[in-house]
ZAMI-321890 format. One line per field, with one value per residue (C-alpha): residue in three letters; residue number from 0; x, y, z. Coordinates in pm, 1 decimal. Each point is the difference from the previous one (the first is absolute). Layout:
BEGIN
code: (ALA,...)
pos: (NUM,...)
east: (X,...)
north: (Y,...)
up: (Z,...)
! end
This chain:
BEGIN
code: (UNK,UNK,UNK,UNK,UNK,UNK,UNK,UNK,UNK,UNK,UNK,UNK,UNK,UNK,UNK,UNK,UNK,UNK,UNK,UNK,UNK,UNK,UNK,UNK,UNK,UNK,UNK,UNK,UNK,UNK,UNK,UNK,UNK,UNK,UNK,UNK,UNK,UNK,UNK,UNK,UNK,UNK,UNK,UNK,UNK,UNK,UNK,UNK,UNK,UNK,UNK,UNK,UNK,UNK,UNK,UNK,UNK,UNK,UNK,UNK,UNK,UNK,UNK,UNK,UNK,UNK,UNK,UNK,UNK,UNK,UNK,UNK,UNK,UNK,UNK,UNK,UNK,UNK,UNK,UNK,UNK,UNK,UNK,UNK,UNK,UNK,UNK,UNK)
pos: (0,1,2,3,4,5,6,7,8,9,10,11,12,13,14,15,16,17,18,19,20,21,22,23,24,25,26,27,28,29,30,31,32,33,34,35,36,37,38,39,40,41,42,43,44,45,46,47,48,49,50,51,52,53,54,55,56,57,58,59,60,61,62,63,64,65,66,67,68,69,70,71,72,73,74,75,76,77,78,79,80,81,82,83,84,85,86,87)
east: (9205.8,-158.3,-143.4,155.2,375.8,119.6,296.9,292.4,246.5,70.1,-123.7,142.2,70.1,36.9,-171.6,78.6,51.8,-320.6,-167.5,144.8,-30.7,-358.1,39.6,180.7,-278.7,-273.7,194.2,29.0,-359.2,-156.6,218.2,-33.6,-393.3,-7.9,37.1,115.1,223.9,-63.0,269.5,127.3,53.9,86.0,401.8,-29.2,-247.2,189.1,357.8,-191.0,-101.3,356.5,162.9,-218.2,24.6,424.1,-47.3,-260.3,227.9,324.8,-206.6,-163.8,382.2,83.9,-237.7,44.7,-215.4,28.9,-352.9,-11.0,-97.2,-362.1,-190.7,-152.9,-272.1,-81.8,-17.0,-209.4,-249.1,-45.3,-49.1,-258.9,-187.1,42.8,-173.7,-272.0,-57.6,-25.8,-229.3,-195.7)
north: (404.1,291.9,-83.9,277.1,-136.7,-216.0,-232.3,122.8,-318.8,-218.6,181.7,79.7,286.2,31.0,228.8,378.8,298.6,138.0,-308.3,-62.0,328.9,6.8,-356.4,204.9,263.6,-229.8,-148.8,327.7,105.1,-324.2,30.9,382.6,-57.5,267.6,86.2,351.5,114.8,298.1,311.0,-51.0,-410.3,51.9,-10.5,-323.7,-145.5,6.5,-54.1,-355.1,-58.1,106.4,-218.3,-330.8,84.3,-48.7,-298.1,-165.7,4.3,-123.8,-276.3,-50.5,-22.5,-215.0,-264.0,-340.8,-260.7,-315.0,57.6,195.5,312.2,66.2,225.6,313.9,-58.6,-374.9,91.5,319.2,-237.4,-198.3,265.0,133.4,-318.6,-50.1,364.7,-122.4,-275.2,196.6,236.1,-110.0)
up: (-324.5,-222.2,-311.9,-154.9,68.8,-263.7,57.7,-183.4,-31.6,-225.5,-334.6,-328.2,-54.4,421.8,137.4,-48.4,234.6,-67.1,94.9,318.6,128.2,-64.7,230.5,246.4,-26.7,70.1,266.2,180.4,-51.6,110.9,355.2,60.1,-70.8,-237.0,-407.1,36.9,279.5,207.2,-39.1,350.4,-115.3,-354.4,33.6,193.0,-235.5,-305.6,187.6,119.4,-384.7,-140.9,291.6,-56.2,-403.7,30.3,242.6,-184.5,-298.2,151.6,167.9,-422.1,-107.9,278.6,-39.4,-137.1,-217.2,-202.8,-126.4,-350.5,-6.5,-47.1,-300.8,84.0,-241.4,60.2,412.0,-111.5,-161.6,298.2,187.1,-159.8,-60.2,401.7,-1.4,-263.0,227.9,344.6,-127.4,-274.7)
! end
């Protein structure tokens, strides 16, 4: 999995559109090999970002836990301290 994609579920506040289409973009970039699409691949690009944005989303809504959601801050602090750790 990229380092760069966060998981989404199971926060509060969820997770916003912003945030999941930068997921989506990441998603789309890591596959086509690429960060910046070439004029001839550009409507396909962002179409594949746009489409996997919506999906990603209804599958978000459509997902199910007993586990409470978990704080953006407190799981940002243990990321970081994982990050400390890996490269100090």
């Amino acid at each position: 999995m990229c380092r760069n994609i966060r998981p989404l579920n199971n926060f509060e506040p969820p997770a916003t559109r912003d945030e999941v289409t930068a997921a989506a973009l990441q998603y789309v970039r890591k596959v086509a090999g690429t960060t910046k699409p070439s004029q001839a691949n550009e409507d396909a690009f962002y179409a594949a970002v746009k489409e996997i944005a919506h999906i990603t989303e209804h599958l978000l809504d459509d997902l199910v836990t007993t586990a409470p959601p978990k704080n953006r801050e407190v799981e940002a602090a243990k990321a970081r301290a994982r990050a400390q750790a890996r490269y100090a």
